[in-house]
Biopython code that builds the backbone (N, CA, C, O; Angstrom):
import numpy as np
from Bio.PDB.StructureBuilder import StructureBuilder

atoms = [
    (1, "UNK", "N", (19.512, -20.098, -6.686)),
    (1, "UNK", "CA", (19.825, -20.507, -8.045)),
    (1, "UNK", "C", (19.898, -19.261, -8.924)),
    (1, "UNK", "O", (18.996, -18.425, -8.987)),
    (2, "UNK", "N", (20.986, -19.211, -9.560)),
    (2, "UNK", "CA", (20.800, -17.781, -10.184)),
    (2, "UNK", "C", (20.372, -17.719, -11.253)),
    (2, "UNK", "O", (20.040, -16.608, -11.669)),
    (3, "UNK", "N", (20.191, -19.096, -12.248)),
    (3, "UNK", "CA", (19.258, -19.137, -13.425)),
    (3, "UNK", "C", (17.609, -18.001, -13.062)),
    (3, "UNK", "O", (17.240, -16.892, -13.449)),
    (4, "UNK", "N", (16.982, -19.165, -12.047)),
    (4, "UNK", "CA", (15.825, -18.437, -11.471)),
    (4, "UNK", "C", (16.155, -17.284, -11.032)),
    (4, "UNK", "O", (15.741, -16.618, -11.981)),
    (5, "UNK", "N", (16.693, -16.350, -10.140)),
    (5, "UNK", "CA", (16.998, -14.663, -9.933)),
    (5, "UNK", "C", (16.925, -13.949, -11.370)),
    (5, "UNK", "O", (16.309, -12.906, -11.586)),
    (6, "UNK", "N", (17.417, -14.444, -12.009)),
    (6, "UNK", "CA", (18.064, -14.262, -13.497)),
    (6, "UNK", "C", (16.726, -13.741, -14.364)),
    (6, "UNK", "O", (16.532, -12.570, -14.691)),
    (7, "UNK", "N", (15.578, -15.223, -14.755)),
    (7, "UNK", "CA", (14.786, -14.825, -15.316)),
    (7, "UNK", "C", (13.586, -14.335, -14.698)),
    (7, "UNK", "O", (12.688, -13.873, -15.403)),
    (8, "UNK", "N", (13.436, -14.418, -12.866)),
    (8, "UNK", "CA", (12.760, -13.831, -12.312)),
    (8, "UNK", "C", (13.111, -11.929, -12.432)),
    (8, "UNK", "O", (12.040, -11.346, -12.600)),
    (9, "UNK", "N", (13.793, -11.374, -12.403)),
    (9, "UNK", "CA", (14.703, -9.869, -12.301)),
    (9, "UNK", "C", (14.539, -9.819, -14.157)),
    (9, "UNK", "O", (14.318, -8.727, -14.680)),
    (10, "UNK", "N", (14.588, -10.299, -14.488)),
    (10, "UNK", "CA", (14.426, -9.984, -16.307)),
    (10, "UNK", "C", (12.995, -10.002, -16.547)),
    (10, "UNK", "O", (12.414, -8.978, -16.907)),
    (11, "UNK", "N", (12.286, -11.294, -16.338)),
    (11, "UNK", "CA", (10.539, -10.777, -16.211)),
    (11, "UNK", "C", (10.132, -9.460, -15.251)),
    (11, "UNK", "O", (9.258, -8.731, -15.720)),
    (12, "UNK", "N", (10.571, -9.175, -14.232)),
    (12, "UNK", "CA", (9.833, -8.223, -13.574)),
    (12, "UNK", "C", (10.389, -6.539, -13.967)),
    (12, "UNK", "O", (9.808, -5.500, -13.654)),
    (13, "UNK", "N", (11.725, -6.682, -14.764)),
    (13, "UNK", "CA", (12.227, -5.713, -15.511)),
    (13, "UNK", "C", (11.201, -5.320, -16.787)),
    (13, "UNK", "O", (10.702, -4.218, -17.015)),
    (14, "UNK", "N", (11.035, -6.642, -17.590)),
    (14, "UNK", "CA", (9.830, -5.935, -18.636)),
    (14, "UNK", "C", (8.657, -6.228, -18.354)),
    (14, "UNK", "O", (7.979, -6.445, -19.358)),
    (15, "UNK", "N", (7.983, -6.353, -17.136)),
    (15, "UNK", "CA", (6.669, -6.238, -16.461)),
    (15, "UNK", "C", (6.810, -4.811, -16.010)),
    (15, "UNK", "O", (6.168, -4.099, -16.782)),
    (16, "UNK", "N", (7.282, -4.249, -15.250)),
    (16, "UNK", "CA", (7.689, -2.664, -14.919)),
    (16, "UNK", "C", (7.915, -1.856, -16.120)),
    (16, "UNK", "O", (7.582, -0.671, -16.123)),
    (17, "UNK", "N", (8.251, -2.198, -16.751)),
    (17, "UNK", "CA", (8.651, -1.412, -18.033)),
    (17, "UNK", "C", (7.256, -1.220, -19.042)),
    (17, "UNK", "O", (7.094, -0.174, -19.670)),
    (18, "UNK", "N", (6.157, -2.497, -19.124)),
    (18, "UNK", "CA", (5.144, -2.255, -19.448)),
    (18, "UNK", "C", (4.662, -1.520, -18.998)),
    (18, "UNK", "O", (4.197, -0.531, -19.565)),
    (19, "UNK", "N", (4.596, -1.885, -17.245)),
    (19, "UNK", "CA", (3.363, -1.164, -16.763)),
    (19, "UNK", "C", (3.402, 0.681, -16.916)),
    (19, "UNK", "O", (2.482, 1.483, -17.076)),
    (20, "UNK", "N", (4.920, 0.875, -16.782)),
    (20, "UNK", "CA", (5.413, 2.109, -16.967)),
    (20, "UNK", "C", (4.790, 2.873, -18.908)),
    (20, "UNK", "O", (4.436, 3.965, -19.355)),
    (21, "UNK", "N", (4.928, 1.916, -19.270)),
    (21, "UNK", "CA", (4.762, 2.499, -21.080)),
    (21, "UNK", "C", (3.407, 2.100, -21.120)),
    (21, "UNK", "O", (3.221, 1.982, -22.332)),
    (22, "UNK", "N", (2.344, 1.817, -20.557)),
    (22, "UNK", "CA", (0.888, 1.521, -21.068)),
    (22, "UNK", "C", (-0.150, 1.992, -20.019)),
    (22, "UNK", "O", (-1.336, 2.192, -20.285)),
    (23, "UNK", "N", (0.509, 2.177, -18.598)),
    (23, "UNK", "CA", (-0.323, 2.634, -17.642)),
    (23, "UNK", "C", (-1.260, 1.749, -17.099)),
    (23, "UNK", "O", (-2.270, 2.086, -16.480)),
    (24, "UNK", "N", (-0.758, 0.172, -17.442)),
    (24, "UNK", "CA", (-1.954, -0.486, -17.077)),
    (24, "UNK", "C", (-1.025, -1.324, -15.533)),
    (24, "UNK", "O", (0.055, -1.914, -15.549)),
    (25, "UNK", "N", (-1.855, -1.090, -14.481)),
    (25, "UNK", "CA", (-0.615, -1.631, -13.192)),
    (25, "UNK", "C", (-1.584, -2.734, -12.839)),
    (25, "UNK", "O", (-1.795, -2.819, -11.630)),
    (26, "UNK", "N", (-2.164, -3.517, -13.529)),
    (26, "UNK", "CA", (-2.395, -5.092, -13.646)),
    (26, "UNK", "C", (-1.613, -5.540, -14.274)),
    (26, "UNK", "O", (-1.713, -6.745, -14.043)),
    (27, "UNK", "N", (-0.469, -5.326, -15.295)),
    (27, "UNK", "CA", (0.049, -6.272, -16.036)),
    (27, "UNK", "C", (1.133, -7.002, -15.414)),
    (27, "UNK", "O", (1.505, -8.090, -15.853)),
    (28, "UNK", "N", (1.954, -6.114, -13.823)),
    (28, "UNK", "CA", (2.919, -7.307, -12.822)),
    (28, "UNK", "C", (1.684, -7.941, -12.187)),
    (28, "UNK", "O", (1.749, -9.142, -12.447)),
    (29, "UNK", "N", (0.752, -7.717, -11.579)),
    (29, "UNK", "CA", (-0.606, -8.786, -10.845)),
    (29, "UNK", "C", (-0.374, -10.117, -11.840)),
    (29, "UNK", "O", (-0.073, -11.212, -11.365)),
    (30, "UNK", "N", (-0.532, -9.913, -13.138)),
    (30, "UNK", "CA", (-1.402, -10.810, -14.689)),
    (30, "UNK", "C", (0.035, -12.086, -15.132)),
    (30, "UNK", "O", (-0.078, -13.250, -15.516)),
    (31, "UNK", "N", (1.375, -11.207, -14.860)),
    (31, "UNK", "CA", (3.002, -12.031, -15.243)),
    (31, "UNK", "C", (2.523, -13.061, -14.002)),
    (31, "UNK", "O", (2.541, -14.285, -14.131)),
    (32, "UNK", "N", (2.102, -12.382, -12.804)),
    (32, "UNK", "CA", (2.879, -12.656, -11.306)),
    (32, "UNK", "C", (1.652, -14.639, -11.426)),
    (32, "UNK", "O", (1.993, -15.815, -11.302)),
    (33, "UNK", "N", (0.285, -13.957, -11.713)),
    (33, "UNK", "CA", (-0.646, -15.092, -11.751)),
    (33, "UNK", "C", (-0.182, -16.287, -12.480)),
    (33, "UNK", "O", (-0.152, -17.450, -12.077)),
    (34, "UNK", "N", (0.364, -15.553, -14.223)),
    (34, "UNK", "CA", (0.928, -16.798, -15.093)),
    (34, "UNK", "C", (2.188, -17.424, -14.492)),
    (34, "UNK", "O", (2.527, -18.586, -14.719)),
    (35, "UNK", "N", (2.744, -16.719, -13.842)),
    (35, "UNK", "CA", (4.388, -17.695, -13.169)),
    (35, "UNK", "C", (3.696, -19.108, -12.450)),
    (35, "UNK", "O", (3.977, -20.276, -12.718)),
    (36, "UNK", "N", (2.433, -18.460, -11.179)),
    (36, "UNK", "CA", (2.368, -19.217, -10.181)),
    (36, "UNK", "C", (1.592, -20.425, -10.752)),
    (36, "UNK", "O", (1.588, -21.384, -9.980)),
    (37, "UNK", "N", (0.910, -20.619, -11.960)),
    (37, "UNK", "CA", (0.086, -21.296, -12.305)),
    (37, "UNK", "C", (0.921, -22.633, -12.333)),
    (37, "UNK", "O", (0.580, -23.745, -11.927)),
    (38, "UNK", "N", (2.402, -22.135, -13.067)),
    (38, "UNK", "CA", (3.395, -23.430, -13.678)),
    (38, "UNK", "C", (4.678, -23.383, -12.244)),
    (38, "UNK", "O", (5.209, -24.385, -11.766)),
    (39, "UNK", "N", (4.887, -22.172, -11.873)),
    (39, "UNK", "CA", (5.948, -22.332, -11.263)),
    (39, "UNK", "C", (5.698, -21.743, -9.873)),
    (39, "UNK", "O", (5.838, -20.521, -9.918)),
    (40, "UNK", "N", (5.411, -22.141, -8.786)),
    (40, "UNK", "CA", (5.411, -21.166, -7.615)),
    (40, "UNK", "C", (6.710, -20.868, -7.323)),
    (40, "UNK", "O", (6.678, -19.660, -7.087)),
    (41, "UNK", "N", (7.742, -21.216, -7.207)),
    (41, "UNK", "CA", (9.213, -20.593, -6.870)),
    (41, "UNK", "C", (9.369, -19.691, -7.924)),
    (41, "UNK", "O", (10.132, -18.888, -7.388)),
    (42, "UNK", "N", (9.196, -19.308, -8.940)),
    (42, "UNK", "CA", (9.694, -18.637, -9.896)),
    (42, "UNK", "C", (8.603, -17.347, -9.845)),
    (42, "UNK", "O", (8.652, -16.222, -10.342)),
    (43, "UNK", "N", (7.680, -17.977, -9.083)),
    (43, "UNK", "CA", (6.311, -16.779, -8.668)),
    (43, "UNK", "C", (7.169, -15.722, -7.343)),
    (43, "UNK", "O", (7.087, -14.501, -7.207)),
    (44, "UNK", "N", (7.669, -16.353, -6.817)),
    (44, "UNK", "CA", (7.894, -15.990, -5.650)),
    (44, "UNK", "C", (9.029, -15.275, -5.589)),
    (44, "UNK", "O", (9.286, -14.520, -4.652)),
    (45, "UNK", "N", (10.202, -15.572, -7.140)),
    (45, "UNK", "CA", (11.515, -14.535, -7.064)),
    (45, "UNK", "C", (11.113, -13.457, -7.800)),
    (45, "UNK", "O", (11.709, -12.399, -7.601)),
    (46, "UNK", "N", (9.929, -13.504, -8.886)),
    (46, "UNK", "CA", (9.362, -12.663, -9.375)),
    (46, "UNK", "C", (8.756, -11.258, -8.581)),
    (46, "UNK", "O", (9.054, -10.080, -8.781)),
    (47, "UNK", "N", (7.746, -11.882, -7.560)),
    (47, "UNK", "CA", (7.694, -11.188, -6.685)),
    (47, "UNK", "C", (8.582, -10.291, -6.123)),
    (47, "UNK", "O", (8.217, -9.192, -5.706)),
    (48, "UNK", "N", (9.337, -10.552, -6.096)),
    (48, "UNK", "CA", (10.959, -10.415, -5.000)),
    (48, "UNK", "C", (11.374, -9.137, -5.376)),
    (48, "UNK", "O", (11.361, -8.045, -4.808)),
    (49, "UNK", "N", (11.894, -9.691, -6.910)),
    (49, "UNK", "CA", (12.665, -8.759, -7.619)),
    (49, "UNK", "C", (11.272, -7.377, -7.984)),
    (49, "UNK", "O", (11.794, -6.267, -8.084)),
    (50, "UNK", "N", (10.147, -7.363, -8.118)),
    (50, "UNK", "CA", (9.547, -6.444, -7.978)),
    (50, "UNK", "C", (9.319, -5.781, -6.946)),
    (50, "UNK", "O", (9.128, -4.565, -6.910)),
    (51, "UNK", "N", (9.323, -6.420, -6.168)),
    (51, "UNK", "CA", (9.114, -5.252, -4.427)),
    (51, "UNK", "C", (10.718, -4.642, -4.559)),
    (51, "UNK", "O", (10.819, -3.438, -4.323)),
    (52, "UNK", "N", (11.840, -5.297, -4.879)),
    (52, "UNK", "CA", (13.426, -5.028, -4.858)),
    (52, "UNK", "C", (13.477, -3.849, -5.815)),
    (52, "UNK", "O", (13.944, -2.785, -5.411)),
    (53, "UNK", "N", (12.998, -3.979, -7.140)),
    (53, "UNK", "CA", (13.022, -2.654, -7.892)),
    (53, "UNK", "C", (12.127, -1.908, -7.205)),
    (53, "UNK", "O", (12.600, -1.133, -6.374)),
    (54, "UNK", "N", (11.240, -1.936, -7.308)),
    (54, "UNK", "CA", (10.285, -0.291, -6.764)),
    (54, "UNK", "C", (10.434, -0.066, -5.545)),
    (54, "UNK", "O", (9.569, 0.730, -5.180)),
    (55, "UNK", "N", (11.341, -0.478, -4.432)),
    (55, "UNK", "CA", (12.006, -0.209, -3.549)),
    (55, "UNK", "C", (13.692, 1.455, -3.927)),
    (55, "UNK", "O", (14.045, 2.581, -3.578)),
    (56, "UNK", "N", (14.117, 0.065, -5.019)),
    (56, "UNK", "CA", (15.122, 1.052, -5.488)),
    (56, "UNK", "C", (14.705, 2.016, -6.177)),
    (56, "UNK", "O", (15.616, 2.843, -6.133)),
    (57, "UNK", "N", (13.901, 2.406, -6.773)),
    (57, "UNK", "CA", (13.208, 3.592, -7.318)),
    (57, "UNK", "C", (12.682, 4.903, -6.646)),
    (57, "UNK", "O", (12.690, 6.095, -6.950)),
    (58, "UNK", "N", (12.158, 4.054, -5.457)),
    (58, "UNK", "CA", (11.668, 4.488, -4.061)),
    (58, "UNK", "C", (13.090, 5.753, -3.749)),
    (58, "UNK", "O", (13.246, 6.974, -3.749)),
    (59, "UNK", "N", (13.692, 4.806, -3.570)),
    (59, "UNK", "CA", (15.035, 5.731, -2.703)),
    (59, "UNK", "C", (15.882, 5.912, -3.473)),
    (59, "UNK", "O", (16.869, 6.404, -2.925)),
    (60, "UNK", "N", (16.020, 5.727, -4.702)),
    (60, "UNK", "CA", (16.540, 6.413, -5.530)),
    (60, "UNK", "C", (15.937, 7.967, -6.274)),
    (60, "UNK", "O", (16.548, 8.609, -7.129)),
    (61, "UNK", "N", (15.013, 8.212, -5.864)),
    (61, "UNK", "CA", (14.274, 9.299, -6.092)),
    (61, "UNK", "C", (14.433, 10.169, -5.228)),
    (61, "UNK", "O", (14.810, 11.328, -5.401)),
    (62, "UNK", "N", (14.109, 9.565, -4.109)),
    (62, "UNK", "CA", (14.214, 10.140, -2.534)),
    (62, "UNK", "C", (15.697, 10.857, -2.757)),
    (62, "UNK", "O", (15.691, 12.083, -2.868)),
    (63, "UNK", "N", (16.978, 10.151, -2.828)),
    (63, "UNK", "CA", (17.940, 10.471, -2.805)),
    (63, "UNK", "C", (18.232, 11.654, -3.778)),
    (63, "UNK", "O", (18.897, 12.641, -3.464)),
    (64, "UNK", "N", (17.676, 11.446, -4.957)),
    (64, "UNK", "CA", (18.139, 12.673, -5.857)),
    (64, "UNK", "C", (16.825, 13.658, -5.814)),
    (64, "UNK", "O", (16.957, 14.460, -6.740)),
    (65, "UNK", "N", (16.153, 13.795, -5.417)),
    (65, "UNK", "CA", (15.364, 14.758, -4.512)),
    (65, "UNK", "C", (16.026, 15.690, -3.523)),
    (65, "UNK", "O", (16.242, 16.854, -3.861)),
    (66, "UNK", "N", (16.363, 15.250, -2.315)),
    (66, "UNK", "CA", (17.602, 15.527, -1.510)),
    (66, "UNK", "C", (18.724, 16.305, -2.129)),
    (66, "UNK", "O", (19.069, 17.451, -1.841)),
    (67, "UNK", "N", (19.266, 15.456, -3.077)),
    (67, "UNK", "CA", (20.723, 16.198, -3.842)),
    (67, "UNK", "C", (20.027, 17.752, -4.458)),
    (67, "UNK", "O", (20.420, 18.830, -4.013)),
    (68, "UNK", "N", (19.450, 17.696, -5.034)),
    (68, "UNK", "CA", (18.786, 18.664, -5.695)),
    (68, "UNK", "C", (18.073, 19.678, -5.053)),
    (68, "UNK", "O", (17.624, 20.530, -5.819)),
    (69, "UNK", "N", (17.840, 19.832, -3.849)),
    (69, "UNK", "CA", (17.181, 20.447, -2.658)),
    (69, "UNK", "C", (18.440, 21.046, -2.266)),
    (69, "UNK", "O", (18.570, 22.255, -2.460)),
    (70, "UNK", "N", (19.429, 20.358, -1.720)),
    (70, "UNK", "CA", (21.066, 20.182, -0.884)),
    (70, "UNK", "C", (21.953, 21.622, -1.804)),
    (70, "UNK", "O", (22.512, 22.660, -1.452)),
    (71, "UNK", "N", (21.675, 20.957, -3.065)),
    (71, "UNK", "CA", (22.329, 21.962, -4.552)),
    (71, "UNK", "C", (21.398, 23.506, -4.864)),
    (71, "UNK", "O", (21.790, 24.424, -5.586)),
    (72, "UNK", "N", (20.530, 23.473, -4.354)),
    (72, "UNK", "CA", (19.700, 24.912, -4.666)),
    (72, "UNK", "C", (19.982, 25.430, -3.277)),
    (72, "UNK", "O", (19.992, 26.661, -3.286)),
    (73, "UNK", "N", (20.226, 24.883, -2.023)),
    (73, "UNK", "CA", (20.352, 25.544, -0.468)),
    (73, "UNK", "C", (21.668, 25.910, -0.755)),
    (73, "UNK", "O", (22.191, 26.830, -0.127)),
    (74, "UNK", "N", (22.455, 25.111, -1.898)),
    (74, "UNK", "CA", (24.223, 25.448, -1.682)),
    (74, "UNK", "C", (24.146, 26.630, -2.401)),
    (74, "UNK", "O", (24.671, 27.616, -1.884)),
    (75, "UNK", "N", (23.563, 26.760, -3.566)),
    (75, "UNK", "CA", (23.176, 27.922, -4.588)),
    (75, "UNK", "C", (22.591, 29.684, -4.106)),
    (75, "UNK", "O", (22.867, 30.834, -4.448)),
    (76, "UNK", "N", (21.782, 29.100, -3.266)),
    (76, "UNK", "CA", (21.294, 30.239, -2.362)),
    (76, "UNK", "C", (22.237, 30.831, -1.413)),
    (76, "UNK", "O", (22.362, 32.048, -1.277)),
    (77, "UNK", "N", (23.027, 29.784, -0.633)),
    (77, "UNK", "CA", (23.928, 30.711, 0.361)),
    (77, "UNK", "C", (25.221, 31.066, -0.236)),
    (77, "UNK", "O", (26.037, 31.537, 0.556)),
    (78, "UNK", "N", (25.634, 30.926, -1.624)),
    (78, "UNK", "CA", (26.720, 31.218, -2.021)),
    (78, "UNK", "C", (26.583, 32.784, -2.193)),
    (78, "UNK", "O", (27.538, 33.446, -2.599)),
]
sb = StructureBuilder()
sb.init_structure("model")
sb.init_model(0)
sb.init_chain("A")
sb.init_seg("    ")
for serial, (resi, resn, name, xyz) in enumerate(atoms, 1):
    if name == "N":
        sb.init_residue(resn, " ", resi, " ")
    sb.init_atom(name, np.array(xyz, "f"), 0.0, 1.0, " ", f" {name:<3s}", serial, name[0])
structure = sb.get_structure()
């Protein structure tokens, strides 16, 4: 259902975004508890889309890590 993806990926966007601006990494645990109380499916895309972002962050870092390593080895042997 893409309603649910929708506001599951939009809650876990400004749950990450808190936890990022306050330093407190209970506040996706604290969203994740209030979803499941009313909604367990909506607990569960919530979930989702948070392991899915900090996945992409994961290797999106990784990757431009790499580039930037790749670009100073190209820099050096020129």
């Amino acid at each position: 259902m893409a309603l649910l993806d929708d506001m599951a990926d939009e809650l876990a966007q400004m749950a990450l975004a808190d936890e990022a601006r306050s330093g407190d990494d209970k506040i996706v645990a604290n969203v994740g508890e209030i979803l499941g109380s009313s909604s367990q499916t909506l607990q569960e895309a919530y979930n989702t889309a948070i392991r899915v972002r900090r996945a992409e962050k994961r290797a999106k870092e990784l990757l431009t890590k790499r580039l930037q390593e790749q670009k100073l080895k190209s820099a050096k042997d020129s």
